[in-house]
C-alpha positions as CSV (number, residue, x, y, z in Angstrom):
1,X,-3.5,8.8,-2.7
2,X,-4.4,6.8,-5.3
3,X,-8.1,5.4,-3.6
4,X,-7.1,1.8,-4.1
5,X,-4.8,-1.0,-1.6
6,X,-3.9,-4.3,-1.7
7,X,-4.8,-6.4,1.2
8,X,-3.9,-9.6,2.4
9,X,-6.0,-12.1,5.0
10,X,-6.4,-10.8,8.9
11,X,-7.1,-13.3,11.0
12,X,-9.7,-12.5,14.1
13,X,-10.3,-14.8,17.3
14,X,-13.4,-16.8,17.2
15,X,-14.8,-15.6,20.8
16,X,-12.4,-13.4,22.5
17,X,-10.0,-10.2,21.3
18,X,-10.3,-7.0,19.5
19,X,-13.4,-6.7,17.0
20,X,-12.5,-7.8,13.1
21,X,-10.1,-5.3,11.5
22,X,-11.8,-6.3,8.5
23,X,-15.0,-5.4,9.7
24,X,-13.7,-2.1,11.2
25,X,-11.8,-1.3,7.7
26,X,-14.8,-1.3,5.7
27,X,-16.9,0.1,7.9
28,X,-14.6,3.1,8.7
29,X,-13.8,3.4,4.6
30,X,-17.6,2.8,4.0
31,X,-16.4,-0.5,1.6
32,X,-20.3,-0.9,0.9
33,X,-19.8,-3.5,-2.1
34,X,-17.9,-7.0,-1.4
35,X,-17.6,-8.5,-5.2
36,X,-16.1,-12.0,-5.4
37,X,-15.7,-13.8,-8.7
38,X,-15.9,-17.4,-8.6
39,X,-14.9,-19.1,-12.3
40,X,-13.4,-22.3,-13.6
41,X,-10.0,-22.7,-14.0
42,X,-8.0,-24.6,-16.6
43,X,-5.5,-26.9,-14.9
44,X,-7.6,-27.0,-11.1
45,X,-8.9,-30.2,-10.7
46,X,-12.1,-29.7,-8.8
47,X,-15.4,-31.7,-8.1
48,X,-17.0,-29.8,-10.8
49,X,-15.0,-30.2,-13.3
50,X,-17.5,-30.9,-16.2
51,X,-19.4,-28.2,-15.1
52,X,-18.2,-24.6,-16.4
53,X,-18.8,-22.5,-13.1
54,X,-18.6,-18.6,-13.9
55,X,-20.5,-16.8,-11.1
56,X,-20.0,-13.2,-9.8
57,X,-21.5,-12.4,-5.9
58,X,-22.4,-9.0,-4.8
59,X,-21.8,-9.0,-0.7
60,X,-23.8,-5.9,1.3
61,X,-20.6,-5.3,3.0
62,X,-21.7,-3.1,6.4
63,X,-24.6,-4.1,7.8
64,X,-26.4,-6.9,8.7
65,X,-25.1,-9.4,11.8
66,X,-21.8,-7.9,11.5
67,X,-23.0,-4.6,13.0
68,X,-21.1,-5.8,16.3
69,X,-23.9,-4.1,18.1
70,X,-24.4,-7.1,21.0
71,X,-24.8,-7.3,24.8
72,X,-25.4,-9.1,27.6
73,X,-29.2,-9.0,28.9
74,X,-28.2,-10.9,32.1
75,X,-25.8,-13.5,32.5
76,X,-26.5,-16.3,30.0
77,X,-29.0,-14.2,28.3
78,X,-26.5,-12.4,25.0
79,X,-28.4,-10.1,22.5
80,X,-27.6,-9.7,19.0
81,X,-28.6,-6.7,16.7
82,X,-29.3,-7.3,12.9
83,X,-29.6,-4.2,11.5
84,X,-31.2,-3.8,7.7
85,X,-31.4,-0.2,6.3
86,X,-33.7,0.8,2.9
87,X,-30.7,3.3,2.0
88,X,-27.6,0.4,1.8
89,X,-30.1,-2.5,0.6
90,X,-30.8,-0.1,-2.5
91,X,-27.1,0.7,-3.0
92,X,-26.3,-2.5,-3.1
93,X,-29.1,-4.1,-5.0
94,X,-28.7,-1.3,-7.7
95,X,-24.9,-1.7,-7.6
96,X,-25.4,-5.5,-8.5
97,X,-27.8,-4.6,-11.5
98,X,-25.0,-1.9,-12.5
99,X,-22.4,-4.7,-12.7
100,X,-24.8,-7.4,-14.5
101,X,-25.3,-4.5,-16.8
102,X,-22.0,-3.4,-17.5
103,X,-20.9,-6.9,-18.0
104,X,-23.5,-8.5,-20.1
105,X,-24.6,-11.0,-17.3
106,X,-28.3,-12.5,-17.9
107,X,-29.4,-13.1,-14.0
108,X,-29.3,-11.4,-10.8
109,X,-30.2,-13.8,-7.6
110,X,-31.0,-11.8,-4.4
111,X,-30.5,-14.3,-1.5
112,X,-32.4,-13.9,2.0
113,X,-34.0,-15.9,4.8
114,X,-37.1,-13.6,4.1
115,X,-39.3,-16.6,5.1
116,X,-38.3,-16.6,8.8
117,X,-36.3,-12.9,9.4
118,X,-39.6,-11.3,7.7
119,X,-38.9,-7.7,8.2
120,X,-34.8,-7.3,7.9
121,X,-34.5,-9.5,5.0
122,X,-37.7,-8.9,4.1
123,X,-37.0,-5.4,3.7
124,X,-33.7,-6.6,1.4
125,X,-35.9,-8.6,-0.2
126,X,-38.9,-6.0,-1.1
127,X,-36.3,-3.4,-2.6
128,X,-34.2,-5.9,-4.5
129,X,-37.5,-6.4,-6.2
130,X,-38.3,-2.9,-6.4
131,X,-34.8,-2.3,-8.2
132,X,-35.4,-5.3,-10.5
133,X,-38.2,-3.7,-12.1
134,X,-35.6,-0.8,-13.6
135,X,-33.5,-3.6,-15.6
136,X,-36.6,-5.4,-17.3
137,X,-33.6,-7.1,-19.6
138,X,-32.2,-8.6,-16.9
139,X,-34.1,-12.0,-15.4
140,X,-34.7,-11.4,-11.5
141,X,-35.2,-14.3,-9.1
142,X,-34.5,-14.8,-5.3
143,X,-33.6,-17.9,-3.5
144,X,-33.4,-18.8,0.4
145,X,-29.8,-18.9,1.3
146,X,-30.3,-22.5,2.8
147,X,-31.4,-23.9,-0.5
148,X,-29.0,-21.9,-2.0
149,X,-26.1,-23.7,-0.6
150,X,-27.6,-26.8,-1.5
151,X,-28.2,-25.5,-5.6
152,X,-24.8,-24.0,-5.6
153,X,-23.3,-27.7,-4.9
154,X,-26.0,-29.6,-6.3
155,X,-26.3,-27.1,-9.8
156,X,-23.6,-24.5,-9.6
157,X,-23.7,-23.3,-13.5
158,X,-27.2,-22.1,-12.8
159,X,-26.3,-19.0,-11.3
160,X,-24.7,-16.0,-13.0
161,X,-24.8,-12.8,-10.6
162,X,-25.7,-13.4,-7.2
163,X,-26.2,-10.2,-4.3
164,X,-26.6,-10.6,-1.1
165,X,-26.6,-9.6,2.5
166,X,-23.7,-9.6,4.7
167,X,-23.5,-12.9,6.5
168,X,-25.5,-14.9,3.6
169,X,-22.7,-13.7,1.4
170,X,-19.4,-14.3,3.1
171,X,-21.2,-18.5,3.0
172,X,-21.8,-18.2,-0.2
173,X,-18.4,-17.2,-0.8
174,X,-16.6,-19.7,1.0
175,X,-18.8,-22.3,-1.4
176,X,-18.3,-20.9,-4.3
177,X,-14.5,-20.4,-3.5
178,X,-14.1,-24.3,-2.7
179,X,-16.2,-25.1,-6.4
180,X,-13.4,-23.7,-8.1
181,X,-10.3,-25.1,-6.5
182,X,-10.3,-23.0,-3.0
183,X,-9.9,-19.4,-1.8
184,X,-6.5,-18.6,-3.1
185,X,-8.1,-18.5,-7.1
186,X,-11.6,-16.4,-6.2
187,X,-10.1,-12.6,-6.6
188,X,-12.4,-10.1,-4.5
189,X,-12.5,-6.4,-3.9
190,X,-14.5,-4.6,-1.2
191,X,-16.0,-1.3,-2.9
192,X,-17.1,2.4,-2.2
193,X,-17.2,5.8,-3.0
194,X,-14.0,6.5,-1.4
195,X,-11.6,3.8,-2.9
196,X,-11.8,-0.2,-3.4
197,X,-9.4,-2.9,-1.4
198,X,-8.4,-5.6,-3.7
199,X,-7.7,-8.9,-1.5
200,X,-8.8,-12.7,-1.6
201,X,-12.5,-13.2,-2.5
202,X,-12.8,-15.7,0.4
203,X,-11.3,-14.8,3.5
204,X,-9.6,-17.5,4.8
205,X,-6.3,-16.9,6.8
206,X,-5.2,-20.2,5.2
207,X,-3.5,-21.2,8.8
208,X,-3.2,-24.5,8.2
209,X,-1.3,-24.2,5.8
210,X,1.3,-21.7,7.1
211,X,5.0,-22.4,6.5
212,X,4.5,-24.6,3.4
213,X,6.0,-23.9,0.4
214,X,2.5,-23.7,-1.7
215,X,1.5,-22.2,-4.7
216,X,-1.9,-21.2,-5.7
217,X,-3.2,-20.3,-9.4
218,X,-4.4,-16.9,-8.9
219,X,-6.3,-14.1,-11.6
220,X,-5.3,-10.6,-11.9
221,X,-7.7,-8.8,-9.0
222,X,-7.4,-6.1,-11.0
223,X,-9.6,-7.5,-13.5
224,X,-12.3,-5.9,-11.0
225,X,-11.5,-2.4,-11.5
């Protein structure tokens, strides 16, 4: 009724079971939009703690390796499908520029693995480029998602708004969650046209943990709206 939910973690088998209900629920709502904020908190102790970390990343939430579009060629051969579309590499790219924008961010970084995947996330690449060129105020740079796990520990205040494709994203997102004291304080929302899911930024089920009586400094998710 109201286009909006609360969600907590779902935890999928590694290897065997049903497909990911998160998967299914975005694709089936069309959740296009993944944001995560990742930002210092006062009173978490973290490895960074001299360093102010304030970093928002854009997720392409549908496509990509989680497609779940795989088969078996012939036993011990398994095929996976990557699938990159123009259409949801421009919503997201623009929808990343949008947010920068609206929240007086300096920097968009598209991340890909354009150097090796040439046309899928080349073809992210090309039109995050393309939809850089509208937003002249904003600086525009790229970064391979390998070196960009190694800045984001190495030099995490150097990023400011960071989009991304699916996979590349969700790592990204478990880094950046673990900068700033873990996944329980990084508030996400998965986006679309239809409605928004507010839930953890990083997914982790947190099952190690289960039964103890823990509290985690949280933000308002809402804050995302």
């Amino acid at each position: 009724r109201n286009h909006a939910a609360l969600k907590g973690p779902w935890f999928t088998n590694s290897g065997i079971g049903a497909p990911s209900r998160n998967t299914e629920l975005r694709k089936a709502l069309d959740l296009y939009a993944h944001v995560i904020r990742c930002k210092s908190t006062p009173g978490i102790k973290t490895r960074h703690d001299d360093v102010p970390i304030d970093m928002i990343i854009v997720r392409e939430n549908t496509q990509g390796e989680y497609t779940g579009l795989e088969q078996t060629l012939t036993p011990g051969v398994v095929q996976s499908l990557k699938v990159v579309t123009r259409e949801a590499s421009e919503r997201i790219a623009r929808f990343a520029f949008e947010l920068a924008q609206n929240e007086g961010r300096k920097k968009v970084t598209a991340i890909h693995k354009a150097n090796i995947q040439k046309q899928t996330d080349g073809l992210f690449l090309e039109v995050c480029r393309q939809i850089a060129k509208e937003y002249p105020h904003i600086q525009f740079n790229d970064m391979i998602i390998d070196n960009c796990c190694m800045q984001l520990v190495m030099k995490p205040q150097q990023f400011d708004v960071m989009v991304t494709p699916n996979l590349y994203g969700n790592l990204v997102t478990n880094v950046g969650a673990a900068l700033v004291g873990g996944p329980g304080v990084c508030p996400g929302v998965s986006s679309g046209m239809r409605g928004a899911v507010y839930e953890m930024g990083a997914h982790h089920v947190a099952a190690d943990i289960a039964g103890m009586l823990l509290v985690a400094q949280g933000r308002d998710q809402l804050t995302h709206a």
